[in-house]
N, C-alpha and C positions, 0 to 999 in steps of 0.2 A: 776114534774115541767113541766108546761106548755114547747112545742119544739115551739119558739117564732119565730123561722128563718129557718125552715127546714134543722136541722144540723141532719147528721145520718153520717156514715160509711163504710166501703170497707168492707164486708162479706163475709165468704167464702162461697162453694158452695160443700158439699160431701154427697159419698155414706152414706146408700142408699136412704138417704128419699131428699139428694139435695133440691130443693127449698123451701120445707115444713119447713126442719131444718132452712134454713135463713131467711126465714121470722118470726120465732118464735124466733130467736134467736133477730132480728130488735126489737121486740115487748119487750120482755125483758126490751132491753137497753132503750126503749121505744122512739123508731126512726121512724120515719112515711118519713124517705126516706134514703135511701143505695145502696149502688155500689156493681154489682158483677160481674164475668167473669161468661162465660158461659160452662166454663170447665178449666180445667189447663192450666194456664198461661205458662207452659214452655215449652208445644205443642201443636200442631194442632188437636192432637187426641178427638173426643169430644163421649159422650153415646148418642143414641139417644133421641129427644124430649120427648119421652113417658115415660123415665122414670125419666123427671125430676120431676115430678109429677105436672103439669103446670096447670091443672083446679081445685086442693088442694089448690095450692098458690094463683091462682087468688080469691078464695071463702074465704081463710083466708084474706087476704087483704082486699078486699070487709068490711068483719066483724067488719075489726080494723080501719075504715075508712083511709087506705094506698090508695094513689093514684098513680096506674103503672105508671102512666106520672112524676112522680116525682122520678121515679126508674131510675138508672143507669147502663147499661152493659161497660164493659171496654174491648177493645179489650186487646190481648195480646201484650207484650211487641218484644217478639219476631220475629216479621215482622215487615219489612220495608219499606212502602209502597212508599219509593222515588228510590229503586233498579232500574241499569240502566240492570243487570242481568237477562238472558231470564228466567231460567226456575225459578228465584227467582220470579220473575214479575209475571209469570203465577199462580206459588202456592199462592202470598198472593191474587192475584185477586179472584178467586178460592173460597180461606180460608176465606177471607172477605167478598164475597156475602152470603158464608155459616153463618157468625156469623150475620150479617145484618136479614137473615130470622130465623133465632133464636129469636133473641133479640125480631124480631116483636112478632115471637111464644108466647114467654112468656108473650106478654103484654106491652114488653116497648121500649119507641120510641125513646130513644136517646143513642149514641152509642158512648164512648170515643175515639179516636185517634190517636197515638202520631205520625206528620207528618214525621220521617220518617230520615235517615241519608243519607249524601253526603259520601258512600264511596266509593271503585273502583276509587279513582282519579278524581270525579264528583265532579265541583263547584258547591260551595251553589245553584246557580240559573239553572245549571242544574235536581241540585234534587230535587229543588222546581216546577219545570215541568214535572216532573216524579211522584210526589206527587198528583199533578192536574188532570195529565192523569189517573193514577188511579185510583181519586175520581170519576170522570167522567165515566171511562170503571164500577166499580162496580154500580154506581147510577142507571144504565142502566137495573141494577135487583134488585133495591133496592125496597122494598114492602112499604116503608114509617119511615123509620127509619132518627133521622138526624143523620149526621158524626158533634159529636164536636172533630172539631184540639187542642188540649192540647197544652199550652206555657211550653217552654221547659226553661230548665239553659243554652242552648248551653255549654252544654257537650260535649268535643270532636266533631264533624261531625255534630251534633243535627243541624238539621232546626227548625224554629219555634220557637227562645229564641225573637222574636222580634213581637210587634203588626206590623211594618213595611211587614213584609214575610208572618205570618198568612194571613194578609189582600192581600197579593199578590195570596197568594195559593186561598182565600176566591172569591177573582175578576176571578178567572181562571176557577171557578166551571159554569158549567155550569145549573146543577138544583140548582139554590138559597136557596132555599125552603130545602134542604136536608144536610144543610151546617151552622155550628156555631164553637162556641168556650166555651173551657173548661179551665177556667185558674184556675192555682195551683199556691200557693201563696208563696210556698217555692222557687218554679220554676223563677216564676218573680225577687222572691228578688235577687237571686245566678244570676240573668240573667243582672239584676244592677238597677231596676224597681224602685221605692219610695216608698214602701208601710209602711211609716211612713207619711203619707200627703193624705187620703184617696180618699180625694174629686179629687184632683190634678192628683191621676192615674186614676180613676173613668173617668175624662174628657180626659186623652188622650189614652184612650182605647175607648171613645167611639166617637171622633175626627178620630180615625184609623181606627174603626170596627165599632162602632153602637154597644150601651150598648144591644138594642133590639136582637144579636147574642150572649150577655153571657149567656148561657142556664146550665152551671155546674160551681161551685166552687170545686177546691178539698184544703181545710181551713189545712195548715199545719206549722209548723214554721220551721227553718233554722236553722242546726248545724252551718254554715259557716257564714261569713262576705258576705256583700251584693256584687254583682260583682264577686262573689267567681268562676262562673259556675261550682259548683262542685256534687249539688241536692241529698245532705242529710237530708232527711228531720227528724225535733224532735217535740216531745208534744208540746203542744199549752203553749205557757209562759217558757218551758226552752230552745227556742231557743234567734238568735241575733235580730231575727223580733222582739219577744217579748209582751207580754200579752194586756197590755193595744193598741198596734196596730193594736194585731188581732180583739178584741172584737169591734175596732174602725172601722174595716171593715167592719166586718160579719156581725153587727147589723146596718149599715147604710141603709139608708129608700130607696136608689136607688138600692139595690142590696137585700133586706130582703128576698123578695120571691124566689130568686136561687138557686134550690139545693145545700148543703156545703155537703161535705164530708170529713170526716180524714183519711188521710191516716198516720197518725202519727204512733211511735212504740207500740206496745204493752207489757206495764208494765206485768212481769211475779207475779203477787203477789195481792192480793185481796183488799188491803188498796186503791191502785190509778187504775182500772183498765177502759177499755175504757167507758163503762157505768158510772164512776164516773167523766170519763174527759169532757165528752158530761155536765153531769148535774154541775161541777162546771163552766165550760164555758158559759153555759144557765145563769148560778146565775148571771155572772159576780164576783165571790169571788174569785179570786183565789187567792187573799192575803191574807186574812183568811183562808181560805185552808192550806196554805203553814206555815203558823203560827201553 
């Protein structure tokens, strides 16, 4: 089935053939765009560039007409780029111009974010200037990469549950050019967001930020009630967001070309697996499906 709105997926990334296996595993599911870290998300430790096998992937891509620009890198979860914290502040500085020249390495030029928590006793608006400053200090060796800020659930300390604070952090950057937004649709909903009125968040996302900075979706639905801030995210149709919403979004004409990705769970069993949830969410069936 034709990929109508470039919906693909969060893949992983392992020894030893690393990006050769993701991109063939993409190809499979028959995804012509995907997110991946550039090593383990629960450290900083990364293999070097050469053996991610990086001129294989770009040639396989090439092949399957994948376009790197429509590829995703996801920083890791575990830094925090708003720390008022010296030697924390150094390391992800550090860490993040390393994944920055990475990312470019491999080909692709936009780079997830999540802005970042107020903790140590730091108000929201101080950590949202510690978020800035950081963008700013890494930009400075940034090869061409953009930072999309992720909207968060405000979870706990989380900055960034609001287009209000993105666009503050967004006003704060100093290269323009190297700065966007990544919004996740579970994220927004738990954050108290409308995403039952498509058009209506559409306009005041793009009233706060400018639609022209949504450069990622990550398309996922909602274990929790909206306002929840709680950010558990479920497949597409068995959360509170729910099916006929999603589809109402992801296939709207002002957003069609933006990378979507799932981050949804992965069904342990071959009947509903991610490859099946991509192609009944392309159908739009999923009430047939479910029947």
């Amino acid at each position: 089935m034709k990929n109508t709105i470039n919906l693909g997926s969060f893949l992983s990334l392992k020894a030893p053939n690393y990006l050769v296996d993701t991109v063939q595993e993409a190809i499979e599911c028959e995804e012509k765009v995907f997110m991946i870290y550039t090593g383990s998300p629960q450290t900083t430790l990364r293999v070097p560039l050469e053996k991610l096998q990086i001129p294989q992937f770009q040639e396989i891509c090439k092949q399957n007409q994948i376009n790197t620009k429509n590829l995703i890198v996801h920083a890791p979860y575990i830094i925090n780029p708003a720390s008022s914290v010296s030697y924390i502040m150094n390391t992800t500085s550090v860490f993040l111009i390393s994944e920055l020249k990475r990312t470019y390495a491999i080909g692709i030029d936009k780079m997830v974010l999540h802005p970042g928590n107020a903790t140590n006793g730091l108000t929201k608006q101080a950590a949202i200037q510690n978020t800035i400053n950081m963008i700013n200090l890494i930009n400075e060796s940034n090869p061409g990469v953009i930072i999309c800020l992720e909207t968060m659930a405000g979870k706990g300390t989380e900055i960034g549950s609001t287009f209000t604070e993105l666009k503050e952090i967004i006003n704060g950057v100093e290269k323009k050019h190297l700065v966007a937004v990544c919004l996740d649709t579970c994220h927004i909903f738990d954050a108290g967001y409308d995403l039952f009125n498509t058009n209506q968040l559409l306009d005041e996302f793009d009233k706060e930020i400018g639609l022209e900075l949504l450069k990622v979706i990550h398309l996922n639905d909602s274990c929790n009630e909206r306002g929840s801030h709680k950010d558990r995210h479920a497949n597409l149709g068995y959360g509170k967001i729910g099916w006929d919403n999603l589809v109402n979004f992801a296939f709207n004409e002002r957003i069609v070309n933006v990378p979507k990705i799932l981050e949804t769970p992965i069904f342990r069993d071959e009947v509903y697996s991610r490859k099946t949830e991509i192609e009944v969410f392309l159908s739009k069936k999923w009430k047939d499906w479910m029947k």
